[in-house]
PDB file of N, CA, C and O in Angstrom:
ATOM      1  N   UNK A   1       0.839  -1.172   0.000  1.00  0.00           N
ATOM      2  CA  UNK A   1       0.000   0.000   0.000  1.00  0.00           C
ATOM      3  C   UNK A   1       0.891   1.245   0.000  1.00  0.00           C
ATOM      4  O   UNK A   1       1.616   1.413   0.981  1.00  0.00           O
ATOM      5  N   UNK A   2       0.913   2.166  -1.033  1.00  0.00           N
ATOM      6  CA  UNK A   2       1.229   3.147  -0.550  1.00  0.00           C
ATOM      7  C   UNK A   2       1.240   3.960   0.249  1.00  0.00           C
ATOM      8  O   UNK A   2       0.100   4.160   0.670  1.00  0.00           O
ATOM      9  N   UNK A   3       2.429   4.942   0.985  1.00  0.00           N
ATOM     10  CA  UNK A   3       1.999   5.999   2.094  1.00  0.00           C
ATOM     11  C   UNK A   3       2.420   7.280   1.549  1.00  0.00           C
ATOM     12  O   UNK A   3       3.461   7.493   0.928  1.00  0.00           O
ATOM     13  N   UNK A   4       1.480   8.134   1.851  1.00  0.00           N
ATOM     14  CA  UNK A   4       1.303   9.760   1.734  1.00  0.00           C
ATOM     15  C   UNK A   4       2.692  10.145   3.479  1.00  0.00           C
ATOM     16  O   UNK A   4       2.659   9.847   4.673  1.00  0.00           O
ATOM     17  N   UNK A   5       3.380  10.687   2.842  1.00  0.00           N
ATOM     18  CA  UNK A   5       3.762  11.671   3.695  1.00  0.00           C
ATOM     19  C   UNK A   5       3.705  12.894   4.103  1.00  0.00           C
ATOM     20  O   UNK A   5       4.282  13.644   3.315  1.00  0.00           O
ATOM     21  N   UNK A   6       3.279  13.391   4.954  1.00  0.00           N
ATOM     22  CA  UNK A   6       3.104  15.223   4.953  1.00  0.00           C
ATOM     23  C   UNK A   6       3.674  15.462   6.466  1.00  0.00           C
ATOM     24  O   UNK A   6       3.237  15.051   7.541  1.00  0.00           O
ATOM     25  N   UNK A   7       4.801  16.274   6.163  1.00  0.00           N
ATOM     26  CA  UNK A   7       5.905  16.636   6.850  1.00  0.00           C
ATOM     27  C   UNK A   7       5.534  17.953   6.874  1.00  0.00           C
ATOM     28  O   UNK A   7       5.367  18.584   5.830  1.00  0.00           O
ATOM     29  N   UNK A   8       5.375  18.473   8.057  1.00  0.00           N
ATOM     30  CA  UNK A   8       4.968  20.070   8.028  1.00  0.00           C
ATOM     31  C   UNK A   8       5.507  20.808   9.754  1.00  0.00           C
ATOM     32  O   UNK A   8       5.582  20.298  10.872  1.00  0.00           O
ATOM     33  N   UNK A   9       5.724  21.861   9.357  1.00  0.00           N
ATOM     34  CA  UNK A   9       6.289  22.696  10.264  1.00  0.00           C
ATOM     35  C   UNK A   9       5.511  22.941  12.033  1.00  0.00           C
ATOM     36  O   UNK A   9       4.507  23.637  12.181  1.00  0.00           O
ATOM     37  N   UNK A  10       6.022  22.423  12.886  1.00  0.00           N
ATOM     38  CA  UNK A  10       5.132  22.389  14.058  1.00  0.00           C
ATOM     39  C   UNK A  10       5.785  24.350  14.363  1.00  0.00           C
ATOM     40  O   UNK A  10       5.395  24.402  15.530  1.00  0.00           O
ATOM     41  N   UNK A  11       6.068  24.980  14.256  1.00  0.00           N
ATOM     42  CA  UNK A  11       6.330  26.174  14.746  1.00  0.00           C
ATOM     43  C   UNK A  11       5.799  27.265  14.099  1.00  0.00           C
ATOM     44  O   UNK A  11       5.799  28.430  14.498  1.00  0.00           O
ATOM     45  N   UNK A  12       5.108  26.587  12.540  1.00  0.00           N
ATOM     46  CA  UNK A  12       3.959  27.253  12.077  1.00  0.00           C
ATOM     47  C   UNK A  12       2.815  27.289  12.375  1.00  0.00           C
ATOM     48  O   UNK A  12       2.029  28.230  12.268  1.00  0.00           O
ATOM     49  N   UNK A  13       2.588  25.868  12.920  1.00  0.00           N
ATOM     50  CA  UNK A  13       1.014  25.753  13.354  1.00  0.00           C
ATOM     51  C   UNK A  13       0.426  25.250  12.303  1.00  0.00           C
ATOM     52  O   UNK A  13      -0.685  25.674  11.983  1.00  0.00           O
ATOM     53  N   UNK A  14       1.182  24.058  11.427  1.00  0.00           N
ATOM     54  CA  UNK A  14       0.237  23.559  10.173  1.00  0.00           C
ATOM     55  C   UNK A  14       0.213  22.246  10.387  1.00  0.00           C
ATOM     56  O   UNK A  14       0.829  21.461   9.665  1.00  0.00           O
ATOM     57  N   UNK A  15      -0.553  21.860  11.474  1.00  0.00           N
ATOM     58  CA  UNK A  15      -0.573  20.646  12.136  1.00  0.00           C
ATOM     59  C   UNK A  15      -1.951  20.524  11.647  1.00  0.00           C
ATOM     60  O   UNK A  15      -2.247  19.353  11.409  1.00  0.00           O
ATOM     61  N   UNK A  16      -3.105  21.577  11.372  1.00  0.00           N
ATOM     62  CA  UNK A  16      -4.568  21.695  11.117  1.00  0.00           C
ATOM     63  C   UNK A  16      -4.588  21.501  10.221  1.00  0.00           C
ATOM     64  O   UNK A  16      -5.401  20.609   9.982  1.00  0.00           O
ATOM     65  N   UNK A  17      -3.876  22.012   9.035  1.00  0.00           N
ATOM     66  CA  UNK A  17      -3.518  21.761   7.553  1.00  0.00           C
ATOM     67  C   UNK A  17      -3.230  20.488   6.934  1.00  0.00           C
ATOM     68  O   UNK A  17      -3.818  19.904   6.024  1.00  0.00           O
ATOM     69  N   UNK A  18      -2.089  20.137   7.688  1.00  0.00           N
ATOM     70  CA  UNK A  18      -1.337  18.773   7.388  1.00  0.00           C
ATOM     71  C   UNK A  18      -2.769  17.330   7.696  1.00  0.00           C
ATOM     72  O   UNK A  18      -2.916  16.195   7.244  1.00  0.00           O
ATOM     73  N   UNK A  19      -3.594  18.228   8.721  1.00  0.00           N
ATOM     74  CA  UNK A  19      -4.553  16.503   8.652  1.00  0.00           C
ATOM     75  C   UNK A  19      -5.774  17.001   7.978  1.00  0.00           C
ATOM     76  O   UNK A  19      -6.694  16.194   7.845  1.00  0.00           O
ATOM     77  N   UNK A  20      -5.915  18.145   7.555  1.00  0.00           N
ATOM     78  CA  UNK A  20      -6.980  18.376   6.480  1.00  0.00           C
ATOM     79  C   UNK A  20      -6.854  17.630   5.053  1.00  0.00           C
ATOM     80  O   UNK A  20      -7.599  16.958   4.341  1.00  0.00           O
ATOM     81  N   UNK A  21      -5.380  18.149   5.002  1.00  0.00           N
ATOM     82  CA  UNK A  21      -5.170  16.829   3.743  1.00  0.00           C
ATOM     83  C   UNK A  21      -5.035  15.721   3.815  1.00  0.00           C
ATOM     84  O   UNK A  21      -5.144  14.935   2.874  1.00  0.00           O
ATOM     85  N   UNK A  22      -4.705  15.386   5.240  1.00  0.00           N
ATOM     86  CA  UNK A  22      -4.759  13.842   4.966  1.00  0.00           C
ATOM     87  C   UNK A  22      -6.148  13.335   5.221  1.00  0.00           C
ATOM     88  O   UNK A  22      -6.342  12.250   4.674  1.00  0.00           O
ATOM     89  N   UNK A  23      -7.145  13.796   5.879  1.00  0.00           N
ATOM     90  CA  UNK A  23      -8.319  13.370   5.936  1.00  0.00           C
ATOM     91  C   UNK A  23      -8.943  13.459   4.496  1.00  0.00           C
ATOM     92  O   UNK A  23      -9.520  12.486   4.010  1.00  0.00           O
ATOM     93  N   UNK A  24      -8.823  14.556   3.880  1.00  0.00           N
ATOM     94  CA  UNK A  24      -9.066  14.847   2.145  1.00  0.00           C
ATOM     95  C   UNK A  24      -9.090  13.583   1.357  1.00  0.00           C
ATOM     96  O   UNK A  24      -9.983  12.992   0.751  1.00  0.00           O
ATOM     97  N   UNK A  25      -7.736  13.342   1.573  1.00  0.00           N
ATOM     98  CA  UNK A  25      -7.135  12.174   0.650  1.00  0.00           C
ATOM     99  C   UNK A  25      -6.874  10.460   1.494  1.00  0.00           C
ATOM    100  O   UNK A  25      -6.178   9.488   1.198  1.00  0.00           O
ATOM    101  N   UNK A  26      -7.797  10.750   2.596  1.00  0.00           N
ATOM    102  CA  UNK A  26      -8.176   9.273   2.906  1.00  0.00           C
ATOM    103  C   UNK A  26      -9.571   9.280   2.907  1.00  0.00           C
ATOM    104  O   UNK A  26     -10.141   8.244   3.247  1.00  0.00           O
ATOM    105  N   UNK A  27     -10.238  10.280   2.581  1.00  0.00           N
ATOM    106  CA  UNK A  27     -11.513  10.053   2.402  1.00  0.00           C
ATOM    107  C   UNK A  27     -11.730  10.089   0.546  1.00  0.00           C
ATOM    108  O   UNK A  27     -12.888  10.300   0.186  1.00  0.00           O
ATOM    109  N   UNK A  28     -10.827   9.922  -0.409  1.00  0.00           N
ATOM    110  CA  UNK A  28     -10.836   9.892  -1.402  1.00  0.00           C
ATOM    111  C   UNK A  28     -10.479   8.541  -1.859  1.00  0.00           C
ATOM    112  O   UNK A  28     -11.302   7.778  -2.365  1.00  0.00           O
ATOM    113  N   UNK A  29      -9.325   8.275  -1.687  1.00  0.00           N
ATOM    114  CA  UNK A  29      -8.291   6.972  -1.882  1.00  0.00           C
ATOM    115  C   UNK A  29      -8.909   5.967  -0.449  1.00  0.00           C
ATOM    116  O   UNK A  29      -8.591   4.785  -0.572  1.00  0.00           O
ATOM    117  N   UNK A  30      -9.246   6.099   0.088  1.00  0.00           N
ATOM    118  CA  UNK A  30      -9.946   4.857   1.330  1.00  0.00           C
ATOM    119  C   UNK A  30      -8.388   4.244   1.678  1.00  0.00           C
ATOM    120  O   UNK A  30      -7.365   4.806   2.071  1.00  0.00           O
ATOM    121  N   UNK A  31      -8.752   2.576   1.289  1.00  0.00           N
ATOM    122  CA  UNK A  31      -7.671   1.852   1.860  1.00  0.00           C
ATOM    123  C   UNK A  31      -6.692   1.676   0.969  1.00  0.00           C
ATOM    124  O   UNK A  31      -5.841   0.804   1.144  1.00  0.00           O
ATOM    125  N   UNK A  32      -6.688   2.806  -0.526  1.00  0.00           N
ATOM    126  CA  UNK A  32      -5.508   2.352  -1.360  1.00  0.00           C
ATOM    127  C   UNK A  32      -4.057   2.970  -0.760  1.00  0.00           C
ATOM    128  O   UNK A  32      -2.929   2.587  -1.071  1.00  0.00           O
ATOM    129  N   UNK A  33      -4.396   3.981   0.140  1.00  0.00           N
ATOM    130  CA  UNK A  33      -2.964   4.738   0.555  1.00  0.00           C
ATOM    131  C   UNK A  33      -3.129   4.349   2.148  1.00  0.00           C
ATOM    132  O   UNK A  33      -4.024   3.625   2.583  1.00  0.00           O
ATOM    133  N   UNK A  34      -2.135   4.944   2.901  1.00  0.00           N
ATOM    134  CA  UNK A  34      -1.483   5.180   4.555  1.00  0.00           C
ATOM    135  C   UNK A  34      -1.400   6.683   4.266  1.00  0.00           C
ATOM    136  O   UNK A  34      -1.058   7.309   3.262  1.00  0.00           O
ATOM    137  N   UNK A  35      -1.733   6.973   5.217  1.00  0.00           N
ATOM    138  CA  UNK A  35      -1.209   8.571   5.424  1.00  0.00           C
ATOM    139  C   UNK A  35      -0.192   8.532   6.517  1.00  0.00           C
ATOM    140  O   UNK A  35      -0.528   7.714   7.374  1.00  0.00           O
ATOM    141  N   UNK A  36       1.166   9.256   6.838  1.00  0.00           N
ATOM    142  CA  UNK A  36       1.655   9.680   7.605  1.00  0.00           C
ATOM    143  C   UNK A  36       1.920  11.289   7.830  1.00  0.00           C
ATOM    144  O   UNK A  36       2.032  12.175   6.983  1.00  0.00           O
ATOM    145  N   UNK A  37       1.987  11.367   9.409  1.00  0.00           N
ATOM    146  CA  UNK A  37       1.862  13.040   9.445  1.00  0.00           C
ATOM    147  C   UNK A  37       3.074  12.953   9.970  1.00  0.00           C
ATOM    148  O   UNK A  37       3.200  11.873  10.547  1.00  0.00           O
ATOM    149  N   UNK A  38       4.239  13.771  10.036  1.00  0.00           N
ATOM    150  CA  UNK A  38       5.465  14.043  10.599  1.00  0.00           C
ATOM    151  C   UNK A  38       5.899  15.317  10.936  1.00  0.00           C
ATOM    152  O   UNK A  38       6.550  16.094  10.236  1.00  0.00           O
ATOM    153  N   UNK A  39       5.493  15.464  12.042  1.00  0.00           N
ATOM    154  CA  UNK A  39       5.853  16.957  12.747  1.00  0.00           C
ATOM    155  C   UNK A  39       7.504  17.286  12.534  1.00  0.00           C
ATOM    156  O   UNK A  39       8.327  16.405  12.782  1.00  0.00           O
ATOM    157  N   UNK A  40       7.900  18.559  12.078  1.00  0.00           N
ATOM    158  CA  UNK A  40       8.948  19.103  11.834  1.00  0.00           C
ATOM    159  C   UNK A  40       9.189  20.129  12.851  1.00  0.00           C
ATOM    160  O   UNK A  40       8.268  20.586  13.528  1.00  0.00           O
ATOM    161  N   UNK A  41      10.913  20.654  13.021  1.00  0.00           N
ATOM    162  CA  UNK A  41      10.266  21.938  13.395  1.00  0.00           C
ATOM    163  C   UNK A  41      11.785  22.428  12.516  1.00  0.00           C
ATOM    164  O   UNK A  41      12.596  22.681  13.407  1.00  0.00           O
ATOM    165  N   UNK A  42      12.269  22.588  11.511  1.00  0.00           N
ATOM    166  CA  UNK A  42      12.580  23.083  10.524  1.00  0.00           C
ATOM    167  C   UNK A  42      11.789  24.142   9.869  1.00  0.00           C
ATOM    168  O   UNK A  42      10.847  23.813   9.148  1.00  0.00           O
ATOM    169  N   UNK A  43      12.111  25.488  10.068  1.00  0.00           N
ATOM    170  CA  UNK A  43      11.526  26.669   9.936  1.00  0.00           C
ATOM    171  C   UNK A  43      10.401  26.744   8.370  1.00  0.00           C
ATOM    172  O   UNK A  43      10.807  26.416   7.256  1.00  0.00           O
ATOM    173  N   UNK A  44       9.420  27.091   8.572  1.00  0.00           N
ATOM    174  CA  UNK A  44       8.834  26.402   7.412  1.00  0.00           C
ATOM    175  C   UNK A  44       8.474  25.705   6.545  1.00  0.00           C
ATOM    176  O   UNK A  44       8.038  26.043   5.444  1.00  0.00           O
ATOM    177  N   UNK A  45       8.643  24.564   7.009  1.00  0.00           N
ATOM    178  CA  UNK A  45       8.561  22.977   5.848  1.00  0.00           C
ATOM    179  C   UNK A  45       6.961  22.722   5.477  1.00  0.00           C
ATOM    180  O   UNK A  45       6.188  22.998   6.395  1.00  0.00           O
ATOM    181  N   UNK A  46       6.608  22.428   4.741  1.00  0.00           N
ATOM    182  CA  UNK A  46       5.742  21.517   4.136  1.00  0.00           C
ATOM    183  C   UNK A  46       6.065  21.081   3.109  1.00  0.00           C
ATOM    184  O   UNK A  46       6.368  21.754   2.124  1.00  0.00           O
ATOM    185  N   UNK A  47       6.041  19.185   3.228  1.00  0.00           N
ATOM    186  CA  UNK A  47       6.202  18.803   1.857  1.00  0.00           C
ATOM    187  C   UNK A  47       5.272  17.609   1.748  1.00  0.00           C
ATOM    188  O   UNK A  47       4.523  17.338   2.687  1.00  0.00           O
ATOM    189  N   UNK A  48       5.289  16.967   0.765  1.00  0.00           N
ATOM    190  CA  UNK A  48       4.193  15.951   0.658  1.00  0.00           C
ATOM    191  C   UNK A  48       5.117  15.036  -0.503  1.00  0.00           C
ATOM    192  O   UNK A  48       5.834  15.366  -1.448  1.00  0.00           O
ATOM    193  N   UNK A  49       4.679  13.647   0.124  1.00  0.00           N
ATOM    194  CA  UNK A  49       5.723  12.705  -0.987  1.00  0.00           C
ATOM    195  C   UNK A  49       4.256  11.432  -0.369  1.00  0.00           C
ATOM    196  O   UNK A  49       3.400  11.319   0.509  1.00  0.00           O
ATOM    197  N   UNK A  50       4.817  10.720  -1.587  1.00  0.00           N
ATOM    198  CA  UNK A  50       4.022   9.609  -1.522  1.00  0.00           C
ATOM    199  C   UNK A  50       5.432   8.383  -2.435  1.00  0.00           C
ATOM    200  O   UNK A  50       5.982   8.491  -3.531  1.00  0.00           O
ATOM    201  N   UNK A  51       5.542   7.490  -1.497  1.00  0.00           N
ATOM    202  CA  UNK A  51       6.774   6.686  -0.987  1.00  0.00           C
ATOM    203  C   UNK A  51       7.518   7.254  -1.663  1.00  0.00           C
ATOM    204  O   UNK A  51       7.512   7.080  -2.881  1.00  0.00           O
ATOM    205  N   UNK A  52       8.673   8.396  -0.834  1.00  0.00           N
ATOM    206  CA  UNK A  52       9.486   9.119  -1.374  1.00  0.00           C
ATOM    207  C   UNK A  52       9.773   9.803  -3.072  1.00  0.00           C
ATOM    208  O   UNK A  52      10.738  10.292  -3.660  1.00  0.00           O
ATOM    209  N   UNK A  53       8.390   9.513  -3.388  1.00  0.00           N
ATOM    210  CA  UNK A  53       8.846  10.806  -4.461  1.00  0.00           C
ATOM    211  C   UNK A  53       7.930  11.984  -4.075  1.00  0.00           C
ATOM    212  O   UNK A  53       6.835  11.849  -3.529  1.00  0.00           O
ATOM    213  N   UNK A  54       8.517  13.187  -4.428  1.00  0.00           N
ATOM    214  CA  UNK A  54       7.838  14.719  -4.509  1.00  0.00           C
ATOM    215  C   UNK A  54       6.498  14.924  -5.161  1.00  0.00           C
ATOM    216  O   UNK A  54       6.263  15.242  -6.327  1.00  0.00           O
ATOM    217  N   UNK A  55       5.693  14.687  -4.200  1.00  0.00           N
ATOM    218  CA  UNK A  55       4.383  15.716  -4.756  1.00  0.00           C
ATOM    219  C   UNK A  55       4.186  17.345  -4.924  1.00  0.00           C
ATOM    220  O   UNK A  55       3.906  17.921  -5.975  1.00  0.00           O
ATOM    221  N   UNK A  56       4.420  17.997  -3.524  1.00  0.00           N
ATOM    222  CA  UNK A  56       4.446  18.835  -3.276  1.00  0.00           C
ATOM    223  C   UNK A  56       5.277  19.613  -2.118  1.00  0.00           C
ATOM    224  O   UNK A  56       5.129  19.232  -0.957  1.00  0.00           O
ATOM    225  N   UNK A  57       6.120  20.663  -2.401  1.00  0.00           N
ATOM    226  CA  UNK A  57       7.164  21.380  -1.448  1.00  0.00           C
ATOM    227  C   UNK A  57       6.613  22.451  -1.537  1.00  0.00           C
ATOM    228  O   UNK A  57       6.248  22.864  -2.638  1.00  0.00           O
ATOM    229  N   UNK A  58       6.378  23.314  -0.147  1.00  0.00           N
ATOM    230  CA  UNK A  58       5.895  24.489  -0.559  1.00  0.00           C
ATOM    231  C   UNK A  58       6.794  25.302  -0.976  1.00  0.00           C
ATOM    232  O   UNK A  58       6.651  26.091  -1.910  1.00  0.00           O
ATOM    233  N   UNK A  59       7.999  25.120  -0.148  1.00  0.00           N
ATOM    234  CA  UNK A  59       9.202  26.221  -0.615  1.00  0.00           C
ATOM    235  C   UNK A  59       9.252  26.107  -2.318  1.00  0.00           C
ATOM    236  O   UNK A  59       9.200  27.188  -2.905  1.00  0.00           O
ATOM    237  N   UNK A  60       9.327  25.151  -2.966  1.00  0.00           N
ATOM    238  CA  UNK A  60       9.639  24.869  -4.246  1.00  0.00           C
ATOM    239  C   UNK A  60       8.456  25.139  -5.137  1.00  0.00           C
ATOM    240  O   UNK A  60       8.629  25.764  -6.183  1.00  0.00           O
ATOM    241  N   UNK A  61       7.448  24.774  -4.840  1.00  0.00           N
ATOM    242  CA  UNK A  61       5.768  24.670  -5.463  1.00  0.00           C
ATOM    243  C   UNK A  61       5.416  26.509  -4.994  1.00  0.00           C
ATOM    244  O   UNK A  61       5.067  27.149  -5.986  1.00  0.00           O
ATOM    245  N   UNK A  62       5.458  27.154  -3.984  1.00  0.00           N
ATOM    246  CA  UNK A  62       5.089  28.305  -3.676  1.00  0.00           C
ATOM    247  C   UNK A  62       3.661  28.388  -3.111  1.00  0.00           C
ATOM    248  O   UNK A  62       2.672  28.754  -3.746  1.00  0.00           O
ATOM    249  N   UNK A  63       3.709  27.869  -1.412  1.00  0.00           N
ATOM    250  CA  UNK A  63       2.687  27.974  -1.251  1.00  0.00           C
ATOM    251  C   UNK A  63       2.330  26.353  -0.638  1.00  0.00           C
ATOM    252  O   UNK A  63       2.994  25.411  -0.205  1.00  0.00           O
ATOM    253  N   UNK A  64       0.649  26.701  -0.925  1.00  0.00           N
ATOM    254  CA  UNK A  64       0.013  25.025  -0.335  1.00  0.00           C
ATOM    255  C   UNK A  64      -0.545  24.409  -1.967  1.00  0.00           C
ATOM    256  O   UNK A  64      -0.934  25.114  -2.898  1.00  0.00           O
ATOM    257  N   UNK A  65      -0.490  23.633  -1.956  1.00  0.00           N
ATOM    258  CA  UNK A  65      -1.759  22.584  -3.209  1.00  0.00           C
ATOM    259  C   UNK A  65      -3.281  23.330  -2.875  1.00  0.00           C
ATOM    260  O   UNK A  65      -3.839  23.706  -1.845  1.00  0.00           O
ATOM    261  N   UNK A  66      -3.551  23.327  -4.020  1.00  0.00           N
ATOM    262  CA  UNK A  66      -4.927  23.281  -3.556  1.00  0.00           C
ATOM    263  C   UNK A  66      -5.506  21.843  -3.992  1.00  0.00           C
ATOM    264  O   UNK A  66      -5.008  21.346  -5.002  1.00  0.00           O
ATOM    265  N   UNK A  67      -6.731  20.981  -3.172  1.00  0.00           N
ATOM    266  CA  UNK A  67      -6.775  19.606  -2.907  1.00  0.00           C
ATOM    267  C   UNK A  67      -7.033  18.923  -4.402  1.00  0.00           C
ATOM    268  O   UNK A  67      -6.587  17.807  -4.668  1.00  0.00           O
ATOM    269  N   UNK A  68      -7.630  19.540  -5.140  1.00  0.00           N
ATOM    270  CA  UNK A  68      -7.808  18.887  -6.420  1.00  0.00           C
ATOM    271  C   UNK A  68      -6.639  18.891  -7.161  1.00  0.00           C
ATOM    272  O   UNK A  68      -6.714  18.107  -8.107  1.00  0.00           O
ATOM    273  N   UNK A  69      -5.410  19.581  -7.072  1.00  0.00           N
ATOM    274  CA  UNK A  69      -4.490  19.298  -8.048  1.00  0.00           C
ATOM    275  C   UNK A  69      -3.846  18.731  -6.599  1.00  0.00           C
ATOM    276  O   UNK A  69      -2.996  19.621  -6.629  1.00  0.00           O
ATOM    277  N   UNK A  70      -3.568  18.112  -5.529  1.00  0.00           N
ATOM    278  CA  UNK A  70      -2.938  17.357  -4.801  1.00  0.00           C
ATOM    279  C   UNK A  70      -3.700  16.067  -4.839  1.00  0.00           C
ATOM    280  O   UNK A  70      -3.016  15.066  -4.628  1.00  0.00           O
ATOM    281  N   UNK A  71      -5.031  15.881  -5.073  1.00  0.00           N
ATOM    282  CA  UNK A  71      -5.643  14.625  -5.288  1.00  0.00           C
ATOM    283  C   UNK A  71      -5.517  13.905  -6.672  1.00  0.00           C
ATOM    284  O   UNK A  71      -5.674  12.693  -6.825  1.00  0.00           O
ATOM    285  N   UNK A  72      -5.228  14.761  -7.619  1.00  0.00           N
ATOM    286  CA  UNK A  72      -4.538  14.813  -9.427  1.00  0.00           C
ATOM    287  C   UNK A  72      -3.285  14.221  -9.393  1.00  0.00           C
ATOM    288  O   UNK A  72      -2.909  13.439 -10.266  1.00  0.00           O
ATOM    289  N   UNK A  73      -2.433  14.637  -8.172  1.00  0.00           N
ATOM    290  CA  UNK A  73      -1.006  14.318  -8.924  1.00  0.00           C
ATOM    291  C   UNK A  73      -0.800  12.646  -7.862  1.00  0.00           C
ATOM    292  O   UNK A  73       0.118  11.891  -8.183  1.00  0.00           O
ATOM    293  N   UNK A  74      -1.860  12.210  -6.506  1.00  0.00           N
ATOM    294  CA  UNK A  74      -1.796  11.152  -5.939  1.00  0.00           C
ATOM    295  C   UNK A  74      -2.510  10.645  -7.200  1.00  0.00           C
ATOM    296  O   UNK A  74      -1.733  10.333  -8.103  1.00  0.00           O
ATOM    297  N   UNK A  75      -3.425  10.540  -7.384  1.00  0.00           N
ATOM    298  CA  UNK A  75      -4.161   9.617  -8.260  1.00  0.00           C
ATOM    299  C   UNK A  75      -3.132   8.795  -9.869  1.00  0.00           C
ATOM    300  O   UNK A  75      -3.381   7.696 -10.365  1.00  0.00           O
ATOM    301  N   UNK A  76      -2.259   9.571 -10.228  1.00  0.00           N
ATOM    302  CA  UNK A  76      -1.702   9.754 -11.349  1.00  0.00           C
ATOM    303  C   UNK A  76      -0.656   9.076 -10.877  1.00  0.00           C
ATOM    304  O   UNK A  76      -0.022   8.520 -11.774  1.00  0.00           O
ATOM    305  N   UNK A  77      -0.303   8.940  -9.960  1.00  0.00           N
ATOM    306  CA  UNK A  77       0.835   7.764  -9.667  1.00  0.00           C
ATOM    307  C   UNK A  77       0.282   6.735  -9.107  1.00  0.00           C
ATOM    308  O   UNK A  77       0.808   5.704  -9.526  1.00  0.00           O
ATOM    309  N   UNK A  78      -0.886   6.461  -8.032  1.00  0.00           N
ATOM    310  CA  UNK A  78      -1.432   5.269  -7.913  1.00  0.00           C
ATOM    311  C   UNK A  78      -2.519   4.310  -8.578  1.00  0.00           C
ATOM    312  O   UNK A  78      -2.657   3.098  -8.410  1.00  0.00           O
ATOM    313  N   UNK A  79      -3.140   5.049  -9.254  1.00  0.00           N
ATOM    314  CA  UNK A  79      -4.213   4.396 -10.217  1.00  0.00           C
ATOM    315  C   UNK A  79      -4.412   5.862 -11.319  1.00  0.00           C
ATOM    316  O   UNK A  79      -5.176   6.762 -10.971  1.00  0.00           O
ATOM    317  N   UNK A  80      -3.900   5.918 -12.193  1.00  0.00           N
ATOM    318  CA  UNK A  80      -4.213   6.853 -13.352  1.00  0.00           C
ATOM    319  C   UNK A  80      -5.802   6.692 -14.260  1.00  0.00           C
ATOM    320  O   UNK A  80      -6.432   7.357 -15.083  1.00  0.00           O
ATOM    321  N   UNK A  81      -5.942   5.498 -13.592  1.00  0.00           N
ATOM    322  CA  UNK A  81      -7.480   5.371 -14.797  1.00  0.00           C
ATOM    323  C   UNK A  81      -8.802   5.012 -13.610  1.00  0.00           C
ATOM    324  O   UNK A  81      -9.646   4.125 -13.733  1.00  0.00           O
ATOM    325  N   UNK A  82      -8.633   6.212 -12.217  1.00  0.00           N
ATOM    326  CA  UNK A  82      -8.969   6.475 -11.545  1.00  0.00           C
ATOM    327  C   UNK A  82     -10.160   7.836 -11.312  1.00  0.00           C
ATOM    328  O   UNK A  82      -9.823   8.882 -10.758  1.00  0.00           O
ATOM    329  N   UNK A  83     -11.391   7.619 -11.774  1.00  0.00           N
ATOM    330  CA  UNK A  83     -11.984   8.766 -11.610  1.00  0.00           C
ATOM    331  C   UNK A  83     -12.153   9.417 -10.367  1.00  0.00           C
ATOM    332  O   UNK A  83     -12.315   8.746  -9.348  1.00  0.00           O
ATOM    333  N   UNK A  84     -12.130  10.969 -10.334  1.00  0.00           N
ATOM    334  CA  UNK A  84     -12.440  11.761  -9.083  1.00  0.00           C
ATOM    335  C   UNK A  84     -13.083  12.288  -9.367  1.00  0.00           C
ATOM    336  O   UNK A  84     -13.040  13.418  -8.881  1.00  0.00           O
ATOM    337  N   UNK A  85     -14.335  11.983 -10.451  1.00  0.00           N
ATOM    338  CA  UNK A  85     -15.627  12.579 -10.654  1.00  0.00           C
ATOM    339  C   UNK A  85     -15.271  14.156 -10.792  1.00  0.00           C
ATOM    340  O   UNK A  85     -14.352  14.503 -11.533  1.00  0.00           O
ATOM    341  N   UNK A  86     -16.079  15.163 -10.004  1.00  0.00           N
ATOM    342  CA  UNK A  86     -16.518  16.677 -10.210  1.00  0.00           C
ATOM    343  C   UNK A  86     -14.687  17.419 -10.312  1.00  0.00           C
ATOM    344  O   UNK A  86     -14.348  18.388 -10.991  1.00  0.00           O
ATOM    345  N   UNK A  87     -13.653  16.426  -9.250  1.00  0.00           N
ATOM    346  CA  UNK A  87     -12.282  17.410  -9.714  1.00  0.00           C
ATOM    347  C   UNK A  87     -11.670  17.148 -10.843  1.00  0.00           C
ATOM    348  O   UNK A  87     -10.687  17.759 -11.263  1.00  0.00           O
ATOM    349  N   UNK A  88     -12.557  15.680 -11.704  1.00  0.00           N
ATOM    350  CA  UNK A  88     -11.343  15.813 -12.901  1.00  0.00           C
ATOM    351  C   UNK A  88     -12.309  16.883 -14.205  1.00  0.00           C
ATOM    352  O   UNK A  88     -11.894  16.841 -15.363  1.00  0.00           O
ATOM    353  N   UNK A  89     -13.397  17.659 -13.915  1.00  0.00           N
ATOM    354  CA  UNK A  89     -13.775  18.615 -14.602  1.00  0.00           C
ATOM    355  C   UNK A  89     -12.964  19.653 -15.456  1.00  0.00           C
ATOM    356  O   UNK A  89     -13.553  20.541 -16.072  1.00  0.00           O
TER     357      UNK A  89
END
C-alpha cells in the first residue's frame, strides 16, 4: 500500500492543515494509501511525498496545493485510470 507523507512545520502551526489533507485524501483513496503526518520543526517545511517521491514542497511549489491538483497528482501515480468525478472537470 502506498503511504502519503506530509511533513509540516510544528512552529507554524500547520498541524490543522497537514490533517486536512490527509483526511481529504483518505476520504478519497480509502484503503488504497497510509497517510503519515510528521511533525517538523525546521523553519517552514511543508512537503508531501508519496513513498518518497515529490508531490508537493511548498518552498519549491510556492505555497500550499490546492486539494484537487494534490488529489490529481496522488491519483496519477497510484491508479491513473482512476476517476475523481466533479475534480477531474
Amino acid at each position: 500500500m502506498p503511504n502519503l507523507e506530509i511533513t509540516y512545520c510544528i512552529g507554524c502551526n500547520w498541524l490543522l492543515r497537514a490533517g486536512w489533507y490527509a483526511q481529504e485524501c483518505l476520504s478519497t483513496f480509502g484503503t488504497a494509501i497510509s497517510v503519515t503526518l510528521i511533525p517538523d520543526d525546521t523553519g517552514g517545511v511543508f512537503r508531501i511525498s508519496l513513498d518518497g517521491t515529490p508531490i508537493w514542497d511548498r518552498k519549491r511549489d510556492g505555497g500550499f496545493p490546492d486539494i484537487r491538483t494534490l488529489k490529481q497528482r496522488i491519483r496519477n501515480l497510484i491508479e491513473p485510470d482512476l476517476s475523481l468525478g466533479h475534480l477531474d472537470r
